[in-house]
N, C-alpha and C positions, 0 to 999 in steps of 0.2 A: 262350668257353664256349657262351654262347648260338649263334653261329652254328655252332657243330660239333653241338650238339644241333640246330638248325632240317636240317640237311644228312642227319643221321641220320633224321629224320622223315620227308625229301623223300624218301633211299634207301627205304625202307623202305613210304612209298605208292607208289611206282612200281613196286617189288617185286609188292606187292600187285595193281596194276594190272594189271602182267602174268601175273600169275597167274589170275586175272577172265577176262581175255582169253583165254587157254588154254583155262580151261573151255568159256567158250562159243563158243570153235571146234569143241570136241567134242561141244560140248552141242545147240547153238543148229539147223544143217545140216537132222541128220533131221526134224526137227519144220516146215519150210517146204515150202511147195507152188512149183511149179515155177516161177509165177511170181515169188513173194516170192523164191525165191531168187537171180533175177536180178536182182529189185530192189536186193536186200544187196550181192550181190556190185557192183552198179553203185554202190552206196555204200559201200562199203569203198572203191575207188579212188576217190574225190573226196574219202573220208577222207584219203588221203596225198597228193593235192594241195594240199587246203586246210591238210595240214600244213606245206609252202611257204609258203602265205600267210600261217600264222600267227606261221612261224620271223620272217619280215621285218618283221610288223604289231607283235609284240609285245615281237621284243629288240631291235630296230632303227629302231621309227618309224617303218617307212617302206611305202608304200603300193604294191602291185602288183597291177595290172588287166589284167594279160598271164597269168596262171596256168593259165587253161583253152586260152590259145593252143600255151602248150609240152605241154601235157596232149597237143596234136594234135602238133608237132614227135617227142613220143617216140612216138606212133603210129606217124605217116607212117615212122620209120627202123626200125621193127622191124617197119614191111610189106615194106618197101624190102630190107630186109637179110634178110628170109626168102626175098623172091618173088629176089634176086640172088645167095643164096648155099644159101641150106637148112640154116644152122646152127642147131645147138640153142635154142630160146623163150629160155634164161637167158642165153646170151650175147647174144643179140639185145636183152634189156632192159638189160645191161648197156650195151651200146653208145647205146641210147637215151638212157639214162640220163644219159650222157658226153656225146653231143651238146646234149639240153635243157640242162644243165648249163651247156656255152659259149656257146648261144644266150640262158641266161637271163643272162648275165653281158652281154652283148653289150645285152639291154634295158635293164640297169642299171646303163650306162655312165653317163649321167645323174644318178644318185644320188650321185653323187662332187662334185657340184658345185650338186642341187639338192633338193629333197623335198619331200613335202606336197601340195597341188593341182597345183603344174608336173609334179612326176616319175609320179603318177596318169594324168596327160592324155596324157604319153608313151607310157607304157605300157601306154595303153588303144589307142592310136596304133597300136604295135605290133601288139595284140591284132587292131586291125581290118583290119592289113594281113596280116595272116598268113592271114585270112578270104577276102580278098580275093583272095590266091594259090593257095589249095588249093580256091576257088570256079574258078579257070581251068585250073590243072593237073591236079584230082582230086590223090586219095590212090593209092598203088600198088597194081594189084588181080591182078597176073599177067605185067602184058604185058615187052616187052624196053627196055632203053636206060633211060637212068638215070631218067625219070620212071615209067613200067611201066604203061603204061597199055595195056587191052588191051577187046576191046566187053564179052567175057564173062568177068566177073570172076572169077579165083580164091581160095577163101576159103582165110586161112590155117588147120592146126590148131590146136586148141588143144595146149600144151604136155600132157606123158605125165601129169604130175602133177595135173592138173584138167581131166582130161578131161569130166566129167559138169559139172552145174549144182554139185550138193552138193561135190564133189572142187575144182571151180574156188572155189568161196567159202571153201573152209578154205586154199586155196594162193594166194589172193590177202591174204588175214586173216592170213599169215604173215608173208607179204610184209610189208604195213602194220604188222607187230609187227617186223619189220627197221628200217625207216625210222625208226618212234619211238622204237628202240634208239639208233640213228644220231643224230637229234637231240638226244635224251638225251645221248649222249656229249657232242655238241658244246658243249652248254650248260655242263657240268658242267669243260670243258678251255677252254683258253686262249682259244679264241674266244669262246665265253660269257661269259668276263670281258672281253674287250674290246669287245662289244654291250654289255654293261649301262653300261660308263663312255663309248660312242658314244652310246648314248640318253639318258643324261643330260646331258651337255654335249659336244660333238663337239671345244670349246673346251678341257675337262680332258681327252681323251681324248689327245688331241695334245699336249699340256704334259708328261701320264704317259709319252709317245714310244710311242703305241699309232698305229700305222698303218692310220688311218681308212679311206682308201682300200680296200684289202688286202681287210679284215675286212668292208667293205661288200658287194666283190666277191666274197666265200667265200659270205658270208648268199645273196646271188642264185645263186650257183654251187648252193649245197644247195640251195635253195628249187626252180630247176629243173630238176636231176637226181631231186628227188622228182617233180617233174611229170612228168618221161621213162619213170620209172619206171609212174607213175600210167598215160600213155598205154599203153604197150606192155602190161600188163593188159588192157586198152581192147579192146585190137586182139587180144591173142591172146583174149579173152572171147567179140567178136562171129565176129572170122575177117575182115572189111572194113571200113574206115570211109568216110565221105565230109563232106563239110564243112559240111553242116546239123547236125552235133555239136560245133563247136566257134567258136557264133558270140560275136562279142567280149561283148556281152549278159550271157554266162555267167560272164566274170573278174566282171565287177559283181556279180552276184549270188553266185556265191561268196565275194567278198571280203567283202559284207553279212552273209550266213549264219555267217562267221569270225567276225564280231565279235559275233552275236545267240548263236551255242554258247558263245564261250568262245576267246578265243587265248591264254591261257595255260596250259592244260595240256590235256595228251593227249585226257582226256573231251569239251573243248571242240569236238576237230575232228572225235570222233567224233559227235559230237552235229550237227556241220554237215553230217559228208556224210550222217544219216538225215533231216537238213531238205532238203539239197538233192535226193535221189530219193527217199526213202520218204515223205516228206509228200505229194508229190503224187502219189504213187499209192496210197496209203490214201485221198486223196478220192477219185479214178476210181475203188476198190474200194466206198467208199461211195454211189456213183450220184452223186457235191456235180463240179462243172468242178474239175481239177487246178489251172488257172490261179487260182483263188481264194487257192492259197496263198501266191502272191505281194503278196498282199492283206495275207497274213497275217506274211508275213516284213518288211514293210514298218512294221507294227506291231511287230514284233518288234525291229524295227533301232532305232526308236523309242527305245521302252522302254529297250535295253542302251545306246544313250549318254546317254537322261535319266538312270534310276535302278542301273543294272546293268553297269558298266563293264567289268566280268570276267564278264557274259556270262552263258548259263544254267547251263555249268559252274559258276563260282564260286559262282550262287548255292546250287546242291546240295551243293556243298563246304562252302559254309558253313555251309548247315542240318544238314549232318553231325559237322562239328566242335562246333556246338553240344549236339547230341545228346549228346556224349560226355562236356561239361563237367558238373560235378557242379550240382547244381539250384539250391547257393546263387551260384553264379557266372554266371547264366543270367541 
């Protein structure tokens, strides 16, 4: 009984949640200046990366510092697949989507056999050689032959539906309300139950004939089809990238920012990705160096594994729930 009421609760704040979100898709747009709202929209897609990082951090234990590498992998194939094909922006993030997806699967081969500090260093491994590649190759900007590299780059458009700054921030925030659909699903169906008995014992997991393996490889599979996704926003946003956007530096720091928002619910990762671009550019709007913020998230990381494990979502969630409780139960 309790747990079908706790499950009705959980429906029912996400309901909510998504309803929140709605509004201030409608709401939120007109009211930013041009810059801010490049700011958001650049935060909205590290919100659906770091929703990757959270899927793996928080139902599976396991740590990935590759996030902003695939962030670039779905870039580069939905430059690649515009500048070689000219198909529609949506099918092009689909396909992105489906390649980070394999390539994140392909980082997390590791995971199957180790986790914690080793499968970290791999995967940062990864991150750095990814850097390292699209530092010699570039990104696709026009030219012919499968890399496309050309002197004078061509920017892609932006897709029909977010063509302006304000049109691009509510069709990216859509997007992002897809993905958290997406995981929501996942959590709530069979693989969500087989994370939760993988994280707690990988030993009973295996005994219940839950195929650890499998379900490690789905967790990475989602975790970087949302980064593919994440990139191809990216790239259809700016119109070109290149590889001073995606250096390994960034997995670290996003994965830190996951765990200073919150990797357990939704609020959590929107909370990361307004730390990881809107912080530091509300200090350069303030006249303070951006770079301080990293001062400040460093403190923040702090904090969430001394006294805040769930992060600065949880802690609002719970000043919330307490709100509600009647005053003698407080």
């Amino acid at each position: 009984m309790r747990d079908a009421i706790t499950g009705r609760l959980g429906d029912r704040r996400l309901l909510a949640g998504f309803a929140l979100a709605i509004v201030a898709v409608a709401v939120v747009p007109p009211l930013l200046n041009s810059l801010w709202l490049r700011v958001m929209i650049s935060s909205v897609i590290f919100t659906i990366a770091a929703t990757g990082t959270a899927l793996l951090y928080a139902r599976l234990g396991l740590v990935s510092l590759a996030q902003v590498a695939l962030v670039g992998v779905g870039g580069w194939v939905t430059l690649r697949m515009w500048h070689a094909t000219g198909l529609p922006f949506e099918l092009n993030m689909l396909v992105a989507g489906v390649v980070s997806a394999l390539v994140g699967m392909l980082v997390g081969l590791p995971a199957l056999r180790m986790r914690g500090l080793y499968l970290a260093i791999i995967t940062l491994m990864a991150a750095a050689g990814f850097q390292i590649l699209v530092t010699g190759t570039q990104f696709p900007n026009g030219g012919g032959g499968w890399l496309g590299i050309a002197v004078n780059s061509v920017f892609m458009p932006r897709p029909p539906l977010g063509h302006s700054d304000e049109a691009m921030l509510r069709y990216a925030s859509v997007v992002a309300l897809l993905c958290f659909g997406l995981v929501a699903w996942a959590r709530r169906s069979r693989p969500g139950r087989a994370w939760a008995l993988i994280r707690k014992s990988e030993a009973c997991a295996m005994a219940a004939g839950v195929n650890v393996a499998l379900y490690k490889a789905w967790g990475f599979a989602i975790a970087g089809f949302l980064a593919g996704i994440a990139g191809a926003l990216l790239a259809g946003t700016i119109g070109v990238l290149d590889a001073t956007t995606f250096p390994a530096s960034e997995s670290i720091l996003l994965f830190a920012l996951t765990v200073v928002g919150g990797a357990y619910s939704a609020l959590g990762q929107v909370l990361t990705g307004l730390l990881f671009r809107a912080a530091p550019a509300l200090l350069n709007d303030w006249g303070v160096d951006g770079n301080l913020a990293y001062a400040l998230f460093g403190i923040g990381l702090l904090h969430a594994l001394i006294t805040a494990p769930q992060g600065i979502a949880g802690q609002i969630l719970d000043g919330l729930a307490r709100l509600r409780r009647p005053r003698s139960e407080r």
